[in-house]
C-alpha positions in Angstrom: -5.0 -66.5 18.2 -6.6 -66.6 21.4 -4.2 -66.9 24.9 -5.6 -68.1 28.1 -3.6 -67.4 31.3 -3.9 -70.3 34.1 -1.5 -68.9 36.4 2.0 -69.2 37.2 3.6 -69.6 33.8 0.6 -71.8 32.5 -0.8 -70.9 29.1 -3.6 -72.1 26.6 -3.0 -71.2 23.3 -5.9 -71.7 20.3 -5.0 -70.9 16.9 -8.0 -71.6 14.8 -9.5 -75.5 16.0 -5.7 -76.1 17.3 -5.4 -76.2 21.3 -1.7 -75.7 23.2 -1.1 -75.5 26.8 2.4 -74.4 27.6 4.6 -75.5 31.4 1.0 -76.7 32.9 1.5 -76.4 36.3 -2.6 -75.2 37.8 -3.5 -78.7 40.4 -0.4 -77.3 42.7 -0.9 -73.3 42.5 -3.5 -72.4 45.2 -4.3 -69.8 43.4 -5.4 -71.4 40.5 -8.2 -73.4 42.4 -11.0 -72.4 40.0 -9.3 -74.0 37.0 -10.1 -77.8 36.5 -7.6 -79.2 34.5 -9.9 -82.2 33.4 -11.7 -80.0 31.6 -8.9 -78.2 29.6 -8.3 -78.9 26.1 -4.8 -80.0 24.6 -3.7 -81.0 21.3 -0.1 -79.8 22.5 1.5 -79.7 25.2 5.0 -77.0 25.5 7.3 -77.6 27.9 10.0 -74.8 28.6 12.2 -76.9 31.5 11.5 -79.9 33.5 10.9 -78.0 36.7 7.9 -79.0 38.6 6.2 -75.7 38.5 6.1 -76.1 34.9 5.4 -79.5 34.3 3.2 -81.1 37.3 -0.1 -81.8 35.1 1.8 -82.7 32.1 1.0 -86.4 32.8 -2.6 -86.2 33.2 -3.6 -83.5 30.8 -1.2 -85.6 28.3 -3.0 -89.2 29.4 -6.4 -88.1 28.8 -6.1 -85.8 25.7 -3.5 -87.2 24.1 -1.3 -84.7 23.5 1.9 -84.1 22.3 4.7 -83.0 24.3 7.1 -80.9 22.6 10.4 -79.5 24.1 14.1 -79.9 24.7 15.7 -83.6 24.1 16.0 -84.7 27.3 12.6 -83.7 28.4 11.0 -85.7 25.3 13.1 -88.3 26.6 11.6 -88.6 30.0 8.1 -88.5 28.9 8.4 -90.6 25.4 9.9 -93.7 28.2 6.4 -93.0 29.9 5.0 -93.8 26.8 3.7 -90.3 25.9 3.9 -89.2 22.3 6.7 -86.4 22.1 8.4 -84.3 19.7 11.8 -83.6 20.7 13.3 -80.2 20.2 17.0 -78.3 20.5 17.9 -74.5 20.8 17.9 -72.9 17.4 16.0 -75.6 15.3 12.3 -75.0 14.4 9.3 -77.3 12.8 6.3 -76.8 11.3 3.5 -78.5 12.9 -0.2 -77.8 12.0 -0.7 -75.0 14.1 2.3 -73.1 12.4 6.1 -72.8 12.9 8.0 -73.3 16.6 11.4 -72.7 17.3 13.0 -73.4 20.5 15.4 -70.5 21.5 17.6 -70.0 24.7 16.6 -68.9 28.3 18.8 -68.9 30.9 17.8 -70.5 33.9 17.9 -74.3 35.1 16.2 -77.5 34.4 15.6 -80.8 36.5 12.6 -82.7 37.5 11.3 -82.9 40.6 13.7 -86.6 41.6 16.3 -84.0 40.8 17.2 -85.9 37.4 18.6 -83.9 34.2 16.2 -82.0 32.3 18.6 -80.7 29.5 19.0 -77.0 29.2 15.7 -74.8 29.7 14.6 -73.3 26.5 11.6 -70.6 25.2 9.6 -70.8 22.3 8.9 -68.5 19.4 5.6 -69.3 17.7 4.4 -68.0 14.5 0.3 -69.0 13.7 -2.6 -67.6 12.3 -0.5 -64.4 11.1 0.4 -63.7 14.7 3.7 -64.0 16.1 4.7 -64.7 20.1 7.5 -65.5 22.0 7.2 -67.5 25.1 10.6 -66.9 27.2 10.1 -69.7 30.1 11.9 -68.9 32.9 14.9 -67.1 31.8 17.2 -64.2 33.3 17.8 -61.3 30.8 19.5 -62.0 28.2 21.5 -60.6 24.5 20.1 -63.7 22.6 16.7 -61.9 22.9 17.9 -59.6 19.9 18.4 -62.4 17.9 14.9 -62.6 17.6 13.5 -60.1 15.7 16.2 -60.4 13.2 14.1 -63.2 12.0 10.5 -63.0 13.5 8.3 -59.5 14.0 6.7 -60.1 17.0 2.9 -59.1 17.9 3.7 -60.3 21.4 6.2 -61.0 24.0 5.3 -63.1 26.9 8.2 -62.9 30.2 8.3 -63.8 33.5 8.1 -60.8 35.7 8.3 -62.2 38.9 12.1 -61.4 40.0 14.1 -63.6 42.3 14.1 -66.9 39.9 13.6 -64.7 36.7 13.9 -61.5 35.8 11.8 -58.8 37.1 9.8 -56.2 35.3 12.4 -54.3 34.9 15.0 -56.1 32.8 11.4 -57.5 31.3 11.0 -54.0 29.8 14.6 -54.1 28.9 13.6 -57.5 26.9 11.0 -55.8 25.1 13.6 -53.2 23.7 15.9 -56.3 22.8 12.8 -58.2 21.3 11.7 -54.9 19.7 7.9 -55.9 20.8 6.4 -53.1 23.1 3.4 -55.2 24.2 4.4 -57.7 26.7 2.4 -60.6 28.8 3.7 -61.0 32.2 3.8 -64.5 33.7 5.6 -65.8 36.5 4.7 -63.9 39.3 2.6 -63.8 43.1 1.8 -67.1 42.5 4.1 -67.6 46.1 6.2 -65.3 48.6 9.7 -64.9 46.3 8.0 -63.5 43.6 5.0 -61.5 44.4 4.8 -57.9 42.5 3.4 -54.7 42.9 1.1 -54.5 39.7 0.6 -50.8 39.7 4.4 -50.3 39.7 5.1 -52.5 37.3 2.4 -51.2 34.9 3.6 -47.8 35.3 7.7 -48.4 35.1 6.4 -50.1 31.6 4.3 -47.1 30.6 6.7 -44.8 31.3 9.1 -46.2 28.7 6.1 -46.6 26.6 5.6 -50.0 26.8 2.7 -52.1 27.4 2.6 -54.7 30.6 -0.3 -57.2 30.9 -0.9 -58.9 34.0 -4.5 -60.6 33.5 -6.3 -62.5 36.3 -6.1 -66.2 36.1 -8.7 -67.7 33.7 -8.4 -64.2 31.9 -7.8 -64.2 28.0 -6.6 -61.7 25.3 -7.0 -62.4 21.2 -4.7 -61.2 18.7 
């Protein structure tokens, strides 16, 4: 399982020939400039919540590769009335596509699209492929339901925002990694604008000295498990 960071809380995700790109939001983050997104490969496309930092490129990543959109009800919805192919998902139920099993779990947060229409209630993802297990939180605040996670999936790796301000910071991030019982955690959601830029070296070492591991890679930067 290979994972691509594209900035913000955009992901690429191959497992084996299989290509998924989680909340793509890249055309709008500055800092993502060197990443052309007609160029990126998608057989899958996750959507977390309908916020437009997470879901700006859906429709032309999803127009030229086909892809199917998978997420909440109401976000299906929207897109499966653009004519988009969809897979519609709720909290707690899981499916087995051909890259392995997803289940959609809580986050707390909000959700609505950028006309300020209903985007059902924001979600994260638990992924289990290739003998590797992830969770991918979306934008969440800490949370207990976290523990119910690894009462049913051994996680490799847990991927949470650590950006503060709209999310949870590092440190109830490290706090998650105790609930999720995973000590090597992705970081996402952070500097990509003024509310929730980090100190890296801070954040790496508040994680260390709990002895956990916090990755923060540079955009177009990816790690195999």
């Amino acid at each position: 399982m290979k994972i691509t960071f594209y900035g913000h809380a955009c992901l690429g995700i191959q497992i084996n020939d299989i290509h998924i790109l989680v909340d793509p939001f890249i055309s709008g983050n500055e800092k993502a400039s060197d990443i052309d997104i007609d160029s990126l490969k998608a057989d899958y496309i996750l959507l977390t919540h309908a916020h437009q930092d997470h879901t700006l490129d859906v429709e032309p990543i999803a127009k030229r590769t086909g892809a199917v959109i998978v997420s909440n009800y109401e976000i299906a919805n929207h897109y499966g009335e653009k004519g988009f192919e969809t897979h519609p998902m709720n909290h707690g139920g899981s499916w087995d596509f051909e890259f392995g099993n997803l289940k959609y779990v809580n986050a707390i947060h909000t959700s609505s699209f950028g006309d300020g229409s209903f985007g059902g209630q924001p979600g994260g993802f638990v992924l289990e492929g290739e003998h590797k297990n992830i969770y991918i939180a979306g934008d969440t605040a800490l949370t207990m339901d976290m523990k119910l996670i690894p009462m049913r999936t051994r996680l490799d790796l847990a991927i949470l925002p650590v950006g503060d301000n709209f999310t949870m910071g590092y440190e109830d991030a490290a706090i998650a990694s105790d609930f999720l019982e995973c000590d090597k955690v992705l970081g996402y959601h952070y500097d990509t604008f003024g509310f929730i830029e980090i100190d890296h070296d801070a954040a790496k070492k508040y994680f260390y000295e709990k002895n956990r591991d916090l990755m923060l890679l540079d955009i177009g930067e990816s790690i195999e498990l």
